[in-house]
N, C-alpha and C positions, 0 to 999 in steps of 0.2 A: 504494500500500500504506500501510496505518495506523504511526501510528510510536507509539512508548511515551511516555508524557512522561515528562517530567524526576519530578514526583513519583511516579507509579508505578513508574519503574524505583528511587529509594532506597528506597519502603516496602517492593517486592519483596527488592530484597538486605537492608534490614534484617530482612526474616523468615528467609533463610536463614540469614546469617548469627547472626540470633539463634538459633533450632534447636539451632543448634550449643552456642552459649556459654551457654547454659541449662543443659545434659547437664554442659559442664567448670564451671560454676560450683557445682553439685551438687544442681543445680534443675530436671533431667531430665521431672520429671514437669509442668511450668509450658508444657515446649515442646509435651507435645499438643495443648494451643489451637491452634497454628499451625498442627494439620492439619485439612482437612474433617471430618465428621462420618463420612463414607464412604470416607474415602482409604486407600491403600493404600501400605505400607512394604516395600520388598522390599532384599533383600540377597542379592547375586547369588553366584556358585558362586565358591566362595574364601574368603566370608566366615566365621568362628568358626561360624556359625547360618544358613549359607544359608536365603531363603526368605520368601512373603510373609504382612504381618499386613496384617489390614483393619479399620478402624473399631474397634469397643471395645476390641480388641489392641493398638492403640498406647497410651492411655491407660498401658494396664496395664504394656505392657512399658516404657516411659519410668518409670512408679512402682517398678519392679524395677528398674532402672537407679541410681534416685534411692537404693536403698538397698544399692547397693555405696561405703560409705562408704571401703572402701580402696581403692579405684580412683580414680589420681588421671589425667586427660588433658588433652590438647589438642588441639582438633578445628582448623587450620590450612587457610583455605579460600584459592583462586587460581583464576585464572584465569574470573574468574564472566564467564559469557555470555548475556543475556538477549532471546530470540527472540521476537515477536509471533503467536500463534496463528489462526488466519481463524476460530476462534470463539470468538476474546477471549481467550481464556487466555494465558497464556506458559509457552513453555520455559526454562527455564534450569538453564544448564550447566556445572560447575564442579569441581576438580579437591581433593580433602582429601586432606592428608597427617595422620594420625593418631600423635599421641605419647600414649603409654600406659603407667602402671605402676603395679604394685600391692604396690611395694616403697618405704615410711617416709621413703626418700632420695631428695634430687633427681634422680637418674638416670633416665632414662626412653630409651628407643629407639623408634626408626620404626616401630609396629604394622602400622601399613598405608600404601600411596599408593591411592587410589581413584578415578573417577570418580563423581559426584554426576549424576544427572537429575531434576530437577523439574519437575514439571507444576503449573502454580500458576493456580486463579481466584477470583473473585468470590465472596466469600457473607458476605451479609450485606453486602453493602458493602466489604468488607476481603479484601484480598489472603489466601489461605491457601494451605495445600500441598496438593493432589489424589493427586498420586501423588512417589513417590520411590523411583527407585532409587539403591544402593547398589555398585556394581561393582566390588572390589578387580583393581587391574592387579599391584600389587607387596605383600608381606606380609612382614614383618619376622620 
């Protein structure tokens, strides 16, 4: 079986985790690059918005993101798992704990605990995200 290299498994986690730190930085709309032009976002049953977007919908909805200026988070990732696909893609697997709040003060609580699944390949040469789900296990 194929194994990952060492550079493809950091650029891999450095996209998920950047994803993330895009959206808390307040930069939301910079992380749709990281997904295919075709991909799909889904947010499973539990979530605020269950449901899936594809293609020009992330765009949009990362720029509606970008402009809840009082929304301040922390997207907290662990336990990252990254699996080899038999047609070159990868999985990976990964566990967010969400800190959220849209209150002036540092206080913020555990929105959500979720699983994370990514479908991650090639285009263009560069790792991106194909598909993502969002799974909430625990909701604050």
């Amino acid at each position: 079986m194929a194994e990952i290299t060492t550079e493809d498994y950091l650029a891999i986690s450095r996209i998920v985790y950047r994803s993330f730190w895009l959206v808390d930085q307040g930069r939301a709309a910079e992380s749709a690059a990281l997904f295919t032009s075709d991909a799909s976002l889904t947010f499973g049953e539990g979530a605020p918005k269950p449901g899936t977007l594809t293609g020009g919908e992330i765009p949009a909805m990362m720029q509606a993101r970008q402009g809840q200026t009082q929304v301040t988070s922390r997207h907290a990732l662990s336990n990252v798992l990254v699996d080899l696909r038999e047609d070159g893609g990868v999985d990976v697997y990964s566990m967010l704990t969400l800190f959220r709040s849209e209150d002036p003060s540092p206080k913020a609580d555990v929105a959500s605990v979720a699983d994370i699944t990514d479908v991650m390949v090639r285009d263009g040469g560069e790792w991106k995200i194909a598909k993502r789900l969002v799974q909430p296990v625990f909701n604050g």
